[in-house]
DSSP file (Angstrom, degrees, kcal/mol; ACC not computed):
  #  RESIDUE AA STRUCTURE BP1 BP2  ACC     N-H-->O    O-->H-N    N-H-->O    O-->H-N    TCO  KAPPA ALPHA  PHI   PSI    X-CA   Y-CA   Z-CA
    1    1 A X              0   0    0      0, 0.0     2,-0.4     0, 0.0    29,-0.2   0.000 360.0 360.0 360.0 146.5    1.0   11.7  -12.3
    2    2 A X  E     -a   30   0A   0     27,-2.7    29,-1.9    60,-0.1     2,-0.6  -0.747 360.0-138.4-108.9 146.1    2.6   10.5   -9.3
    3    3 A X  E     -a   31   0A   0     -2,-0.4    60,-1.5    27,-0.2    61,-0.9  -0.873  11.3-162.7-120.4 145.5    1.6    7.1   -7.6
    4    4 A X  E     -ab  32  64A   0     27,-5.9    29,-2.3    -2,-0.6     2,-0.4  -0.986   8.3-159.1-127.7 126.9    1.2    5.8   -4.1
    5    5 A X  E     -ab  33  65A   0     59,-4.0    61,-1.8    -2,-0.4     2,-0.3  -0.853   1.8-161.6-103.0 134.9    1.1    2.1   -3.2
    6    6 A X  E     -a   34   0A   0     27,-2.2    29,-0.8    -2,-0.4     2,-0.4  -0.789  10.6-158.0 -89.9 150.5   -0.5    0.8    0.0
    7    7 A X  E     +a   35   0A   0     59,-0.3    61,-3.0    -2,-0.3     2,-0.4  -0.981  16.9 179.2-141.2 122.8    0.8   -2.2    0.4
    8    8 A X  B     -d   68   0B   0     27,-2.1    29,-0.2    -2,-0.4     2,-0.2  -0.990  13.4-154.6-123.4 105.2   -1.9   -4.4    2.9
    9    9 A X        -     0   0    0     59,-0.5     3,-0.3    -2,-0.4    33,-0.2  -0.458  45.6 -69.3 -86.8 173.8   -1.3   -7.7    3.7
   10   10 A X  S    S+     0   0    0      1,-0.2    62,-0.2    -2,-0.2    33,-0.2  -0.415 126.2  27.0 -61.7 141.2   -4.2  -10.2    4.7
   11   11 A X  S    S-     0   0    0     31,-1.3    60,-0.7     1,-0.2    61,-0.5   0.838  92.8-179.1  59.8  53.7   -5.6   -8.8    8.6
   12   12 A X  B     -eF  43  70C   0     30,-1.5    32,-1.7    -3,-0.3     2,-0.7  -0.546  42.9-107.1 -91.2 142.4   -4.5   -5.6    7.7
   13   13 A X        -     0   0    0     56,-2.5     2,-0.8    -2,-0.3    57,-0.1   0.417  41.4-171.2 -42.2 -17.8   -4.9   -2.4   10.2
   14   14 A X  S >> S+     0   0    0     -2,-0.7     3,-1.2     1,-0.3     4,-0.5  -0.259  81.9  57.8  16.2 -68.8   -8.1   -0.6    7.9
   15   15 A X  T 34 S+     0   0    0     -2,-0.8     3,-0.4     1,-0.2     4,-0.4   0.621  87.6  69.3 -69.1   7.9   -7.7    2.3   10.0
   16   16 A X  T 34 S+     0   0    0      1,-0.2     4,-0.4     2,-0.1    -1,-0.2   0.817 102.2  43.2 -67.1 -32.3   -4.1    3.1    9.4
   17   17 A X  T <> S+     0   0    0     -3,-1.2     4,-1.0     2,-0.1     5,-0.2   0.321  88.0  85.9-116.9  37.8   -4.6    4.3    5.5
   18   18 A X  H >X S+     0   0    0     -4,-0.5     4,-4.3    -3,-0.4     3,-0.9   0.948  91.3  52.1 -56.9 -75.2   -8.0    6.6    5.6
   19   19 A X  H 3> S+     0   0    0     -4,-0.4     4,-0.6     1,-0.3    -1,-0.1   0.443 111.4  35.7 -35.0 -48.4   -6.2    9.5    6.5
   20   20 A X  H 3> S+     0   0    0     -4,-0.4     4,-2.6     2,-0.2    -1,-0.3   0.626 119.1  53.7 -71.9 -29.4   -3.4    9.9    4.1
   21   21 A X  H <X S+     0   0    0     -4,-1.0     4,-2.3    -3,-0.9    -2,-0.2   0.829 102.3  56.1 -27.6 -54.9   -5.7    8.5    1.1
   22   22 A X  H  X S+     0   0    0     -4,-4.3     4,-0.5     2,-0.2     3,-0.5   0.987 113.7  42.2 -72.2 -58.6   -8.2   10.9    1.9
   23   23 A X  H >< S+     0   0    0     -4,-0.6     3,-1.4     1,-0.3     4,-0.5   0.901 121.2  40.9 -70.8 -70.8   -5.2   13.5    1.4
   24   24 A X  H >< S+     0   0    0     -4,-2.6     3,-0.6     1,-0.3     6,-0.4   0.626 106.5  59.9 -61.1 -31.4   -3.9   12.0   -1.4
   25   25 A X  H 3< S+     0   0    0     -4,-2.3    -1,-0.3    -3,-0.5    -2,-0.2   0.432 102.6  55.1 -72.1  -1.4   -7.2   11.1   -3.2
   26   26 A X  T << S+     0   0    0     -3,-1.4     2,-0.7    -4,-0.5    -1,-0.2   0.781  88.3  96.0-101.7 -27.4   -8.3   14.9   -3.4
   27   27 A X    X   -     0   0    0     -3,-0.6     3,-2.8    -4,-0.5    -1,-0.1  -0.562  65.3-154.0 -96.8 117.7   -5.1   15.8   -5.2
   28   28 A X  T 3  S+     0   0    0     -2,-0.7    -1,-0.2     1,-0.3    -4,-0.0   0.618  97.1  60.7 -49.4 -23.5   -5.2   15.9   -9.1
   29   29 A X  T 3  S+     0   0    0    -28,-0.1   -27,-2.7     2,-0.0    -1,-0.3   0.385  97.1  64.4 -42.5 -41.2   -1.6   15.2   -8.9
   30   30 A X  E <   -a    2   0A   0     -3,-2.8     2,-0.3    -6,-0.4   -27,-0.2  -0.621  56.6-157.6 -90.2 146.6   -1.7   11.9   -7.1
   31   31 A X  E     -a    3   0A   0    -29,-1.9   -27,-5.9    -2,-0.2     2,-0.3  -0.980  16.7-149.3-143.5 144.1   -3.2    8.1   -7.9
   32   32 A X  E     +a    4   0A   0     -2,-0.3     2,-0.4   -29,-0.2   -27,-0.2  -0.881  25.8 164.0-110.4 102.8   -3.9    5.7   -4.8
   33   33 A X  E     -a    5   0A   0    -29,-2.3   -27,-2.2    -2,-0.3     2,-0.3  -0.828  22.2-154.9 -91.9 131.3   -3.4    2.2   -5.6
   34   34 A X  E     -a    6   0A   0     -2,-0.4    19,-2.6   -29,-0.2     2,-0.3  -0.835  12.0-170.6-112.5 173.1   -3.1   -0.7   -2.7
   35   35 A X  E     +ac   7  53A   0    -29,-0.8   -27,-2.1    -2,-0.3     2,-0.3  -0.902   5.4 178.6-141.6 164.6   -1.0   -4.4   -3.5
   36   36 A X  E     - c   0  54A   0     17,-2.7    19,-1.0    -2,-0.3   -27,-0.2  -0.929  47.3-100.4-164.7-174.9   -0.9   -7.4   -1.3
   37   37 A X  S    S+     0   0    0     -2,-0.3     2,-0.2   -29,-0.2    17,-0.1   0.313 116.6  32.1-103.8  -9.0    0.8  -11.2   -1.5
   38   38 A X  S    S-     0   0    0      1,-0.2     3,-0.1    15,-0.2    13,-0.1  -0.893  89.3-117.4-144.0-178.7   -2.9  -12.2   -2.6
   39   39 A X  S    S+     0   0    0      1,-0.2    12,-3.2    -2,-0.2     2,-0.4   0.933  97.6  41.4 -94.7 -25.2   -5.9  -10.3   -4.7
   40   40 A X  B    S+G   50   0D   0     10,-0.3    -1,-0.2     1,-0.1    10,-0.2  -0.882  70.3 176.3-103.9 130.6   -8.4  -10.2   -1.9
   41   41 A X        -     0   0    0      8,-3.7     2,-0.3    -2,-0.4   -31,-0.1   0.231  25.1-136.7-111.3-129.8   -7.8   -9.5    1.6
   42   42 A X        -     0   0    0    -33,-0.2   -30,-1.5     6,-0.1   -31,-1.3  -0.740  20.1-149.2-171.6 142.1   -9.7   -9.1    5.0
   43   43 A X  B     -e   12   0C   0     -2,-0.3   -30,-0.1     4,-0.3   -33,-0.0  -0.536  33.9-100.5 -99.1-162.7   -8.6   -6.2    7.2
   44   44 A X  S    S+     0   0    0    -32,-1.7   -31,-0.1     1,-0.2    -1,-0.0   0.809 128.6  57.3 -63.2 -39.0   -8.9   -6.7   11.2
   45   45 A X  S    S-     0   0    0    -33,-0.3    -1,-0.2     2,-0.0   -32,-0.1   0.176 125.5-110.1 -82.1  -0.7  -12.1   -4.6   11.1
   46   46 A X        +     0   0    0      1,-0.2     2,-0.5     0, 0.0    -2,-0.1   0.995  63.5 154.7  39.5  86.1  -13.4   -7.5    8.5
   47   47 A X        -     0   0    0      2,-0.0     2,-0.3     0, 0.0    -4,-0.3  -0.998  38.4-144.0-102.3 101.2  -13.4   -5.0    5.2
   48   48 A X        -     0   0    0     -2,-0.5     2,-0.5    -6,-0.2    -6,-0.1  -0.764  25.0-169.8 -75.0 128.4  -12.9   -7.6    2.3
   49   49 A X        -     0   0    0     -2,-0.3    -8,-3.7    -6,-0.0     2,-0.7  -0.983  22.0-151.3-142.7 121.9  -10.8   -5.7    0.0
   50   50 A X  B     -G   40   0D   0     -2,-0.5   -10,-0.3   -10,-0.2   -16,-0.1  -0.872  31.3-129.2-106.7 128.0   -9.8   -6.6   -3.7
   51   51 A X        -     0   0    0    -12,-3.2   -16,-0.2    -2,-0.7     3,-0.1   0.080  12.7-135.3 -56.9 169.4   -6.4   -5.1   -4.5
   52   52 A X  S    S+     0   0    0      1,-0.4     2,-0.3     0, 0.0   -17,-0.2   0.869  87.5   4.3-100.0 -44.0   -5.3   -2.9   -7.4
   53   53 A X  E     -c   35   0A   0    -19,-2.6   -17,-2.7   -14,-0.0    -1,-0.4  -0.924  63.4-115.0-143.5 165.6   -1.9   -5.3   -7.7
   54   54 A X  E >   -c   36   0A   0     -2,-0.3     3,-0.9   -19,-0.2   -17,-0.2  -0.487  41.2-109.2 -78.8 151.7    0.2   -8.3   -6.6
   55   55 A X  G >  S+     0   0    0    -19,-1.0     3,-1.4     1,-0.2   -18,-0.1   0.923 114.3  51.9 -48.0 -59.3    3.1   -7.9   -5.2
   56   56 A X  G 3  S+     0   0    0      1,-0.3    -1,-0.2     2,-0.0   -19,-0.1   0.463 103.2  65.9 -72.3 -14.2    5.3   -9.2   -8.2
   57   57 A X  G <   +     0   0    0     -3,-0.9    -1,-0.3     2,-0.0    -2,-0.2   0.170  64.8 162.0-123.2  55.6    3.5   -6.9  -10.4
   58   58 A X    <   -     0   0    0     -3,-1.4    -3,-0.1    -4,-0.2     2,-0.1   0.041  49.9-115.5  26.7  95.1    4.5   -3.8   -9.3
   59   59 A X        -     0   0    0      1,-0.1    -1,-0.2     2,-0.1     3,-0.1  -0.585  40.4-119.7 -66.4 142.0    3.9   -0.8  -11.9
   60   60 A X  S    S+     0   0    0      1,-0.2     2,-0.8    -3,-0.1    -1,-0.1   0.826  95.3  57.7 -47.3 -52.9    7.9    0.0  -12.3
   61   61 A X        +     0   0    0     -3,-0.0     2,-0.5     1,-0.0    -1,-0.2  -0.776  59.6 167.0-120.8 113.4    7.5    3.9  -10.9
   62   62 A X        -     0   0    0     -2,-0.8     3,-0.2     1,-0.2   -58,-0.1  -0.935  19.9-167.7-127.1 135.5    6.2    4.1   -7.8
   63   63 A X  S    S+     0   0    0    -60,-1.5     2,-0.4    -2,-0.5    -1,-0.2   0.969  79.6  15.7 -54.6 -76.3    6.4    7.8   -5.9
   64   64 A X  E     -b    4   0A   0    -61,-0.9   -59,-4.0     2,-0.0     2,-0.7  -0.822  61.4-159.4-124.6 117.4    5.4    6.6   -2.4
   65   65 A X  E     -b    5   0A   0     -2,-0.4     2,-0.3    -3,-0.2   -59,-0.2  -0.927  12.4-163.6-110.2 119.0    5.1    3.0   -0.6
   66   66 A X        -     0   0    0    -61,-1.8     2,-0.7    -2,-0.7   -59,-0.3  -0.648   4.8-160.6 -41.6 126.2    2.8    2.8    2.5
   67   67 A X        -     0   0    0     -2,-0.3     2,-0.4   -61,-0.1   -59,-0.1  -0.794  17.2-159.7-132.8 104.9    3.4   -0.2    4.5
   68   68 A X  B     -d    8   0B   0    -61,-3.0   -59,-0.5    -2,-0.7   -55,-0.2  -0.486  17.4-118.5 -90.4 138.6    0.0   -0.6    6.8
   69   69 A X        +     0   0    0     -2,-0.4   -56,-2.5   -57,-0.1   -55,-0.2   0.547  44.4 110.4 -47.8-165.6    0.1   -2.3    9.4
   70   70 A X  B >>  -F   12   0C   0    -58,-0.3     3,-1.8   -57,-0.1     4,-0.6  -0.277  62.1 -48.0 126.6 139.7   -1.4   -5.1   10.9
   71   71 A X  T 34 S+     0   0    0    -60,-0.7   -59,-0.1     1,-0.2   -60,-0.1   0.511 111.2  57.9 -72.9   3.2   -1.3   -8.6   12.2
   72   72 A X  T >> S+     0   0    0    -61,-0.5     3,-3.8   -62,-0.2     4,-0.6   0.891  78.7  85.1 -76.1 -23.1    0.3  -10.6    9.5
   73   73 A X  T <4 S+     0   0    0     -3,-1.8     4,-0.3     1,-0.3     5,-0.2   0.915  93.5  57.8 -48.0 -34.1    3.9   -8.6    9.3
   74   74 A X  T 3< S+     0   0    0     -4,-0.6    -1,-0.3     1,-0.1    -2,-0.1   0.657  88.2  73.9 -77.6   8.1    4.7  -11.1   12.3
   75   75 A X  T <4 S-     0   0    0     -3,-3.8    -2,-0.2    -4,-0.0    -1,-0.1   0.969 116.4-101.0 -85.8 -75.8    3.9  -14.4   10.2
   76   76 A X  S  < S+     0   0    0     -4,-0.6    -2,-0.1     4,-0.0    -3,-0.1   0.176  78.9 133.9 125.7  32.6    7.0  -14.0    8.4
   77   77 A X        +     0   0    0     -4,-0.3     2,-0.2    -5,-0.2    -3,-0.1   0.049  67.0  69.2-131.0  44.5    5.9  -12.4    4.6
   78   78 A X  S    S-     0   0    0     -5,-0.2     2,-0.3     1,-0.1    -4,-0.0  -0.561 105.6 -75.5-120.6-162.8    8.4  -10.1    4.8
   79   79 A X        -     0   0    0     -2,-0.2     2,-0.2     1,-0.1    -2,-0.1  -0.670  45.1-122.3-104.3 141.3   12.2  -10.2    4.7
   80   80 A X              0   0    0     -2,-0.3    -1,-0.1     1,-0.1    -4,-0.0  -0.511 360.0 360.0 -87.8 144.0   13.8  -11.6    8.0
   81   81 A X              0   0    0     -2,-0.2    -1,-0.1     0, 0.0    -2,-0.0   0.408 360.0 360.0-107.1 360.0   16.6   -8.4    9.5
C-alpha cells in the first residue's frame, strides 16, 4: 500500500488538503496519514486536529509528502535556505 503524509503545522491552511485526500482516500491503493511538530493542532479555520504522527516518528517509507500551508512556516520550524 502506498502512503501519503500531510504534514500540518499548528495554524495550518484546512482548506489546502480536502482535495487531494478526497482523491487519495477513495483509492484502495493509497493510506492518508497527517504529522505535525506537536500531536494536536488548530488549523486557521479553528479545526482541532489530532495527528496520526510526530515528526521524528516518521514511518520509514513514505510515497508522497504534502506540505500544507499555513501561518506558522514563517515562525521558523523549518530549515532556514
Amino acid at each position: 500500500m502506498k502512503k501519503a503524509i500531510f504534514i500540518m503545522l499548528d495554524q495550518y491552511a484546512d482548506w489546502e488538503a480536502g482535495y487531494l485526500a478526497g482523491l487519495l482516500n477513495q483509492k484502495e491503493d493509497w493510506e492518508v496519514k497527517t504529522a505535525s511538530t506537536q500531536n494536536e493542532i488548530m488549523s486557521i479555520g479553528g479545526f482541532h486536529t489530532k495527528v496520526d504522527h510526530l515528526l521524528d516518528e516518521l514511518p520509514k517509507q513514505i510515497d508522497l509528502l504534502v506540505l500544507i500551508g499555513g501561518n506558522s512556516w514563517h515562525l521558523g520550524f523549518c530549515c532556514e535556505v
